[in-house]
Structure formats: structure tokens, C-alpha cells
DSSP file (Angstrom, degrees, kcal/mol; ACC not computed):
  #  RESIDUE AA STRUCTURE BP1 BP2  ACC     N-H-->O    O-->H-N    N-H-->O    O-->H-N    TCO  KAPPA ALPHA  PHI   PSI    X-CA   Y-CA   Z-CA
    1    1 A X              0   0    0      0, 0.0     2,-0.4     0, 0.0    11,-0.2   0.000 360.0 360.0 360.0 154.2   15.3    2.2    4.6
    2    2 A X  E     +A   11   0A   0      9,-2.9     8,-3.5     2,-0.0     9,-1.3  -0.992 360.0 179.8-132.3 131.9   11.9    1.8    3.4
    3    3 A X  E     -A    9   0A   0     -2,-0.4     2,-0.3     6,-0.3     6,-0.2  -0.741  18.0-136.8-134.2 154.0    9.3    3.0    6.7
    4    4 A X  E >>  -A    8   0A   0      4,-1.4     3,-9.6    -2,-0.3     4,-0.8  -0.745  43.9 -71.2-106.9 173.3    5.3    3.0    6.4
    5    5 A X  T 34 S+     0   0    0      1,-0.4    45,-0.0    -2,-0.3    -2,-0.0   0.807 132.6  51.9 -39.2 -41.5    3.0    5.6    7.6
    6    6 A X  T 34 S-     0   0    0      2,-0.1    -1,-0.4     1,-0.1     3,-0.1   0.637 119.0-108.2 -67.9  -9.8    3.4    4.8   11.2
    7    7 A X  T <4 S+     0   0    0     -3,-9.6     2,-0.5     1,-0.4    -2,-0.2   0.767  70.1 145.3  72.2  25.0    7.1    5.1   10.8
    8    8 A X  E  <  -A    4   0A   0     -4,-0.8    -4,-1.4     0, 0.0    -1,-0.4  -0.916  50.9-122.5 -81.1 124.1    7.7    1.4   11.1
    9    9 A X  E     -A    3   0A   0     -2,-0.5    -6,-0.3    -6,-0.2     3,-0.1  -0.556  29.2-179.7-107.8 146.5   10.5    0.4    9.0
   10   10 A X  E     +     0   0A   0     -8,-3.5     2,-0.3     1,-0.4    -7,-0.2   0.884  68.3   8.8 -87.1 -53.7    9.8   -2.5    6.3
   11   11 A X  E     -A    2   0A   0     -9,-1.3    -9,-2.9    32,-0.0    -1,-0.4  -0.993  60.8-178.6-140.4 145.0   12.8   -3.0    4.7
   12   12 A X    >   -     0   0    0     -2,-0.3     3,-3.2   -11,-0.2     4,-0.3  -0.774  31.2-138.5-158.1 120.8   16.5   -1.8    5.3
   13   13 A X  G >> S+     0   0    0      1,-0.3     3,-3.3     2,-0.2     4,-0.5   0.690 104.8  64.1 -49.1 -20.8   19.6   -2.5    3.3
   14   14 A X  G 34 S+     0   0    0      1,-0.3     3,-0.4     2,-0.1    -1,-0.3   0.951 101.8  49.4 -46.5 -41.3   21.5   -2.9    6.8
   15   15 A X  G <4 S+     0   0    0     -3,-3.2    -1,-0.3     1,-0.2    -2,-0.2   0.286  97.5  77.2 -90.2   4.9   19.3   -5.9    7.5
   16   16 A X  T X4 S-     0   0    0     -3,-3.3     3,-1.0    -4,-0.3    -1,-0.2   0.482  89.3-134.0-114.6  25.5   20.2   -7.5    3.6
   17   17 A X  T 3<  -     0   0    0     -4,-0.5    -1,-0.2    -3,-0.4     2,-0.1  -0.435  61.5 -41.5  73.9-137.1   23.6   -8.8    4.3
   18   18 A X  T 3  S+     0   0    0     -2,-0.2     2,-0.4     2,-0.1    -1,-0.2  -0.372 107.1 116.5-127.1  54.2   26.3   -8.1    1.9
   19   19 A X    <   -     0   0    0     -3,-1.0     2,-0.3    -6,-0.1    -3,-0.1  -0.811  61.7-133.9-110.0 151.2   23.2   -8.9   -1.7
   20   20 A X        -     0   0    0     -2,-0.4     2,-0.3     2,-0.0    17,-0.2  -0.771  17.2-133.7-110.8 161.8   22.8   -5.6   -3.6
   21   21 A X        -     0   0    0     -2,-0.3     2,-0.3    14,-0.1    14,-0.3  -0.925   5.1-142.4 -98.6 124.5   19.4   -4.1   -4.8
   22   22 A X  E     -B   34   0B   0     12,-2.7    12,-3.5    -2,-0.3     2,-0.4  -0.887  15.3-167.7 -93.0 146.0   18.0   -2.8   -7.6
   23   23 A X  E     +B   33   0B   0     -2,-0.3     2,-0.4    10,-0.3    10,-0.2  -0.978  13.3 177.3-140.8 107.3   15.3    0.4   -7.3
   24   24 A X  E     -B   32   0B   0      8,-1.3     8,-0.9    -2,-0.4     2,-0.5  -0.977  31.9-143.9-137.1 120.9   13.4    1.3  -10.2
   25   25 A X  E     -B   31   0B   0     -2,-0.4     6,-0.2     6,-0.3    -2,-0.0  -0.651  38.1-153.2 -22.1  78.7   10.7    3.9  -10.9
   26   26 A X        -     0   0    0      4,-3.0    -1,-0.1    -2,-0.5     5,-0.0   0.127  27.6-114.4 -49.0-176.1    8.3    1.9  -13.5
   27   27 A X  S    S+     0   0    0      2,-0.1    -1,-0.1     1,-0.1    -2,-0.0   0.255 118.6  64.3 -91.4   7.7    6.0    3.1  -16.2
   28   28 A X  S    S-     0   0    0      2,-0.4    28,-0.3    27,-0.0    27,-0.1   0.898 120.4-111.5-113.0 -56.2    3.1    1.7  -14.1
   29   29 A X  S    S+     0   0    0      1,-0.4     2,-0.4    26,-0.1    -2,-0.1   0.195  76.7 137.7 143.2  29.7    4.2    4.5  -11.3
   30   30 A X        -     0   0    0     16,-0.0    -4,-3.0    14,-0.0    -1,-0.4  -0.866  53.1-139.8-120.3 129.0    5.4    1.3   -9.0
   31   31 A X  E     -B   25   0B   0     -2,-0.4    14,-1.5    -6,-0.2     2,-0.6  -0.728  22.8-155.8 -95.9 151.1    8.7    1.7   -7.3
   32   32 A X  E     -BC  24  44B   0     -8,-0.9    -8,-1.3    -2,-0.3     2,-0.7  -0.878  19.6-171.1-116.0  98.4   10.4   -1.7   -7.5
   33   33 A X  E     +B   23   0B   0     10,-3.5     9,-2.5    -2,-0.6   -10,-0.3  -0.854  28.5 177.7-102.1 129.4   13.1   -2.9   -5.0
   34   34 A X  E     -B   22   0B   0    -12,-3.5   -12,-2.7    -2,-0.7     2,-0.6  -0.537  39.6-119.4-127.0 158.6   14.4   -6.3   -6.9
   35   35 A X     >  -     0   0    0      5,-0.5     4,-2.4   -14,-0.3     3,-0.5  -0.944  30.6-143.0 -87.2  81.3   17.2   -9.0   -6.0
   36   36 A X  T  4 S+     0   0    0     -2,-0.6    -1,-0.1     1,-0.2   -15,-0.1   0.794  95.5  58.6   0.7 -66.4   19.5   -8.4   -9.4
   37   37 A X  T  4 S+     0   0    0      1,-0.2    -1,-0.2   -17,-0.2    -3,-0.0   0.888 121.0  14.7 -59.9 -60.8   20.1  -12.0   -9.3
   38   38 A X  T  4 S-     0   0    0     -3,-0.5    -1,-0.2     2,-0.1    -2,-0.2   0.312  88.3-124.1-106.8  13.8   16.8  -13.4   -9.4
   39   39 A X     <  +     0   0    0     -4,-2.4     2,-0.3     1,-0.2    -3,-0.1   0.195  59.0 154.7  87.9 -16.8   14.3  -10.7  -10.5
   40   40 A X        -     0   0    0     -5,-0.4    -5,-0.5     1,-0.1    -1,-0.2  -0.125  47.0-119.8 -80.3 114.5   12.8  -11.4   -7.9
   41   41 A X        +     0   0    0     -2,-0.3    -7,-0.2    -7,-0.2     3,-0.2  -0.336  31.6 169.2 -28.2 100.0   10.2   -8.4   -5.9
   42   42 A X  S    S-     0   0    0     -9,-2.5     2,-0.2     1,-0.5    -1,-0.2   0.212  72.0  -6.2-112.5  24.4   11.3   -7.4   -2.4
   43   43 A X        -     0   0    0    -10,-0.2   -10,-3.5   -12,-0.1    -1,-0.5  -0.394  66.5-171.2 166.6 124.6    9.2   -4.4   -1.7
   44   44 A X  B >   -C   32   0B   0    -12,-0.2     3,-1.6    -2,-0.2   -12,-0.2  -0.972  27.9-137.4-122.4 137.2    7.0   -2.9   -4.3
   45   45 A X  T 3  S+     0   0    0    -14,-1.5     3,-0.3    -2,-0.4   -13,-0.1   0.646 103.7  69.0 -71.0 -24.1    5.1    0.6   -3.6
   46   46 A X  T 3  S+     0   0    0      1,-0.2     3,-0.3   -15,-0.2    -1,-0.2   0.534  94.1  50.2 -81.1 -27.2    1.9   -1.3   -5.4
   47   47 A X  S <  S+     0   0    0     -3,-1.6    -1,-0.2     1,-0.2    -2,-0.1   0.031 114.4  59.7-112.9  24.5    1.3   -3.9   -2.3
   48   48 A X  S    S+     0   0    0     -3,-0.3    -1,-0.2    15,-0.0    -2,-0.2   0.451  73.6 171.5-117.8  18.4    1.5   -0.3   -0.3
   49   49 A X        +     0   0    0     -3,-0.3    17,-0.4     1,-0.1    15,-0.1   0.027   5.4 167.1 -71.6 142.6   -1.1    2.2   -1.2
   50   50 A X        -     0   0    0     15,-0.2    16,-1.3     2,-0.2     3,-0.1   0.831  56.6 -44.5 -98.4 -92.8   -1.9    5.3    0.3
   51   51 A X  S    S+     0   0    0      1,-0.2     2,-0.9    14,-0.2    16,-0.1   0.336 112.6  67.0-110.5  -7.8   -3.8    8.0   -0.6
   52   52 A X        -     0   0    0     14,-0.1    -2,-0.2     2,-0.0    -1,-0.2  -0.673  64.7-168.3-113.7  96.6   -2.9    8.6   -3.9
   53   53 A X        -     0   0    0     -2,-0.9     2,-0.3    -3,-0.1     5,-0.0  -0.311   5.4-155.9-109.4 159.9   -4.0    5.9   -6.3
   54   54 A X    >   -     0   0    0      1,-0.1     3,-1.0    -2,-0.0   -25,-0.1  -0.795  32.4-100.9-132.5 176.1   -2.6    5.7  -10.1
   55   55 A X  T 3  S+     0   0    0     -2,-0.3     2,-0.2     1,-0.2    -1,-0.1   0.722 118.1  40.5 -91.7  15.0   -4.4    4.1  -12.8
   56   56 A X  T 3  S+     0   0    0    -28,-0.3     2,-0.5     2,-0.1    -1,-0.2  -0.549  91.7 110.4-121.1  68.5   -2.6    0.7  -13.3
   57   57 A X    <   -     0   0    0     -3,-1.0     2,-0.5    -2,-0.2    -4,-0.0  -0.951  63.1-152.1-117.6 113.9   -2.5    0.6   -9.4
   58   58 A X        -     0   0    0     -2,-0.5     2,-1.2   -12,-0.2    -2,-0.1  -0.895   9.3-149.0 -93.0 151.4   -5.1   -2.2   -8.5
   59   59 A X        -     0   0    0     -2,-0.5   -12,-0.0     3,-0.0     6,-0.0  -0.797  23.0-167.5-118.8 108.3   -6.7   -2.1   -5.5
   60   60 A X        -     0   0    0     -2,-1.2    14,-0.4     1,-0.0     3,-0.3   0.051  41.8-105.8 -69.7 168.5   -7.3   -5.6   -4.5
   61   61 A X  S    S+     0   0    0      1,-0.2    13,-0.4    12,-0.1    17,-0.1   0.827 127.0  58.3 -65.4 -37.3   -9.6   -7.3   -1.7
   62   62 A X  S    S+     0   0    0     11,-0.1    -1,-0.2     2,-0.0     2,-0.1   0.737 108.9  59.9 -92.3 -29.7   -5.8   -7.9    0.3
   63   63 A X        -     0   0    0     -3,-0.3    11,-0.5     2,-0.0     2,-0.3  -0.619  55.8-173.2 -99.9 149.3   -5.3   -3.3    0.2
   64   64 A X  B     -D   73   0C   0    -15,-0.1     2,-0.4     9,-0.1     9,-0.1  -0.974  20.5-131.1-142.9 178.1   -6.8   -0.8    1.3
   65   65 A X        -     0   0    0      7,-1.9     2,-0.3    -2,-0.3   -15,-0.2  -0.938  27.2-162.0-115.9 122.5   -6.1    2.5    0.6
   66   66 A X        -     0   0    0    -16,-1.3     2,-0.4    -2,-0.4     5,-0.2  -0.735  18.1-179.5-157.9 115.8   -5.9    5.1    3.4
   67   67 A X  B >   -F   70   0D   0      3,-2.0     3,-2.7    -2,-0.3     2,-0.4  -0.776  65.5 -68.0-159.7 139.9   -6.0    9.0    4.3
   68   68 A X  T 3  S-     0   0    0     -2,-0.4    -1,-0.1     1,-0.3    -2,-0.0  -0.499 124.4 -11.1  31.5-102.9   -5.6   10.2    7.4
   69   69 A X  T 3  S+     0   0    0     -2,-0.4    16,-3.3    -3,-0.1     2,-0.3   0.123 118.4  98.5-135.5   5.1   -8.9    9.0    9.1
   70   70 A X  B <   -FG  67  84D   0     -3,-2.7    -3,-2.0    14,-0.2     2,-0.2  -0.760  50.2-176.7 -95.3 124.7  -10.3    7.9    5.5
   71   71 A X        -     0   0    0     12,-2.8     2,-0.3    -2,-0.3    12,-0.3  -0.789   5.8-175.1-116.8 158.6  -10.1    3.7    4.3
   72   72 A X        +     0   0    0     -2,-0.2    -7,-1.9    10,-0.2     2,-0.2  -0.697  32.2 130.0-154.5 112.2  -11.3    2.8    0.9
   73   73 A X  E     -DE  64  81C   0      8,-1.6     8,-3.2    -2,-0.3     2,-0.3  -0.851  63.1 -91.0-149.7-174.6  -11.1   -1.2    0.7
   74   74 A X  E     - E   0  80C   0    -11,-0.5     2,-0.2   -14,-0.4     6,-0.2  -0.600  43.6-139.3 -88.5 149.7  -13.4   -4.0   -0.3
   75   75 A X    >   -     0   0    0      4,-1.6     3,-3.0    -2,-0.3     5,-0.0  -0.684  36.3 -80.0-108.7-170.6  -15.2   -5.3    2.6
   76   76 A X  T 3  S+     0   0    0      1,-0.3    -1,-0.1    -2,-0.2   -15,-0.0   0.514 128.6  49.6 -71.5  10.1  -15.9   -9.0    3.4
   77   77 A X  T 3  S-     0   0    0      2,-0.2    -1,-0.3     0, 0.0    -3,-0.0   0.275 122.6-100.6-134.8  24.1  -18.9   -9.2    0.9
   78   78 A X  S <  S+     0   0    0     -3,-3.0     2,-0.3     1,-0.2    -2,-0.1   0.211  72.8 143.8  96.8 -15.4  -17.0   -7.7   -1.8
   79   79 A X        -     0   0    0     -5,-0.1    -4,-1.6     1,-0.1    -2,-0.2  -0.746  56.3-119.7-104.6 155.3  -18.1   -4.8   -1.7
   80   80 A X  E     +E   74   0C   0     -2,-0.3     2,-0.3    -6,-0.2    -6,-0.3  -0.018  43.8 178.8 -20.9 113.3  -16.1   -1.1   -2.4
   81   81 A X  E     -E   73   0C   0     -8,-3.2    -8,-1.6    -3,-0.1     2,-0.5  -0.958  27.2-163.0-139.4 136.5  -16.5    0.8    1.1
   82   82 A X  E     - H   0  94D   0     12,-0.8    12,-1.7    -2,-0.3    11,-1.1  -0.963  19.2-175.8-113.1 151.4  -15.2    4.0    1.8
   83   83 A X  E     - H   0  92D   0     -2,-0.5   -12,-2.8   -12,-0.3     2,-0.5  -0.871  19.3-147.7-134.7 152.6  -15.2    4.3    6.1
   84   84 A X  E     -GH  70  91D   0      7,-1.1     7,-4.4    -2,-0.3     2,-0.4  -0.998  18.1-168.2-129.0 127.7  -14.1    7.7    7.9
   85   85 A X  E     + H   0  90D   0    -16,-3.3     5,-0.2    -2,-0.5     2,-0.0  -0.774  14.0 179.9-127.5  84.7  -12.5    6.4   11.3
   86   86 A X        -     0   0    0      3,-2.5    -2,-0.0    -2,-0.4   -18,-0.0  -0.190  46.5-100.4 -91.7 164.7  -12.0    9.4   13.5
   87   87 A X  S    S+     0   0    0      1,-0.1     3,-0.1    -2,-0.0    -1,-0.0   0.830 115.7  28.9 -38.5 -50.3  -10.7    9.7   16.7
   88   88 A X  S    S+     0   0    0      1,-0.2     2,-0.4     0, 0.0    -1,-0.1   0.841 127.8  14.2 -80.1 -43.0  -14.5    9.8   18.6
   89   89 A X        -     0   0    0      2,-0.0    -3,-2.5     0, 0.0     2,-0.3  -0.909  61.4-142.2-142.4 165.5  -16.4    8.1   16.4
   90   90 A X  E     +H   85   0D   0     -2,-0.4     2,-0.4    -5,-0.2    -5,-0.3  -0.798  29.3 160.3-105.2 132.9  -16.4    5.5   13.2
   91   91 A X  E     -H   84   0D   0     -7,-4.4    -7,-1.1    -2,-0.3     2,-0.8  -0.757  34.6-115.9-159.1 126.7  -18.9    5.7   10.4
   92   92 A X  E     -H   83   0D   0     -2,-0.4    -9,-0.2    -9,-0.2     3,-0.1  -0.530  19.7-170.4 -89.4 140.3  -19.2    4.5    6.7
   93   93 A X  E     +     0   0D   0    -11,-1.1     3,-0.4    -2,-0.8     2,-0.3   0.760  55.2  43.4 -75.4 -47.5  -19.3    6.8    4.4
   94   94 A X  E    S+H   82   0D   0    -12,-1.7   -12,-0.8     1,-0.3     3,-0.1  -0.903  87.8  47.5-135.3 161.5  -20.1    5.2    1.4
   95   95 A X  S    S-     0   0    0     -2,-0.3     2,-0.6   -14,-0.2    -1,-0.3   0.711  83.3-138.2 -71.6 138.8  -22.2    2.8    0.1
   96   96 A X        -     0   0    0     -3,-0.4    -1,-0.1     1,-0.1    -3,-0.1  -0.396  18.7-168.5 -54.6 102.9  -25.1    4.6    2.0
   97   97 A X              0   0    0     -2,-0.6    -1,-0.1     1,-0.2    -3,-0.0   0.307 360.0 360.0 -73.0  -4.0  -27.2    1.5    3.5
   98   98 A X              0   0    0     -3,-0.1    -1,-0.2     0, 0.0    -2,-0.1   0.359 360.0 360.0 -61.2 360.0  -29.9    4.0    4.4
């Protein structure tokens, strides 16, 4: 079973009927779980990031990338924003609009 941060599970072999999987560790650092038959991607570590970013990682407009009370994503005008979203209060961090 494959779970995100919240412990919500994403994918799990119970739920993929009697098809086998393949699970492969690239060179990119992207864990792959593929349908044999058709090559085909059914959970990639790449469309998942977390804190730890590698360098042929991209981080797209569609991620962001997340620790503990920390985001680092594009916002809606494109730009790179890193936000700390604490329990009491929210503030971005970065870029400084000041």
C-alpha cells in the first residue's frame, strides 16, 4: 500500500484485482509503480513531493512541495513562493513584497 503524509492510502495492491505491478527505483530517484503489460505509470513518487527535492525532480505549477508547516509552490501568477502555515497564523516567507 502506498499512503501520503496524512496517512491516506493512494494505492493498494488489494484494490488491483488479480494484474501484477512492477516497482522500480530509477536513476532520476523516482519510484515507479508500472502495469507490466502496458508501461503504463500508476503511481510515481515524482507527482508526490515532499520535502526532499532531487535534481531531475521538477517542480511544476500542478506540486508543491511541503514540510511540516512549510509550502514551496508556484502561486497563480507564476511566481516561486515559499509560505510558513502554522497552526495560529499564515505568512509568506518568501518573495518579500515589502
Amino acid at each position: 500500500a502506498l499512503a501520503d503524509a496524512n496517512g491516506t492510502t493512494i494505492w493498494d495492491s488489494k484494490n488491483a484485482g488479480n494484474k501484477h505491478f512492477t516497482i522500480s527505483l530509477l536513476d532520476t530517484g523516482n519510484l515507479l509503480v508500472a502495469d507490466p503489460s502496458s508501461g503504463r505509470a500508476v503511481w510515481q513518487s515524482f507527482d508526490w513531493p515532499t520535502d526532499t527535492p532531487l535534481s531531475s525532480q521538477p517542480l511544476t505549477k500542478d506540486t508543491k512541495l511541503v514540510a511540516g508547516y512549510y509550502s514551496l509552490y508556484y502561486n497563480n501568477d507564476n511566481m516561486l513562493q515559499l509560505l510558513y502555515d502554522g497552526p495560529e497564523i499564515a505568512s509568506i516567507y518568501w518573495p518579500d513584497r515589502g
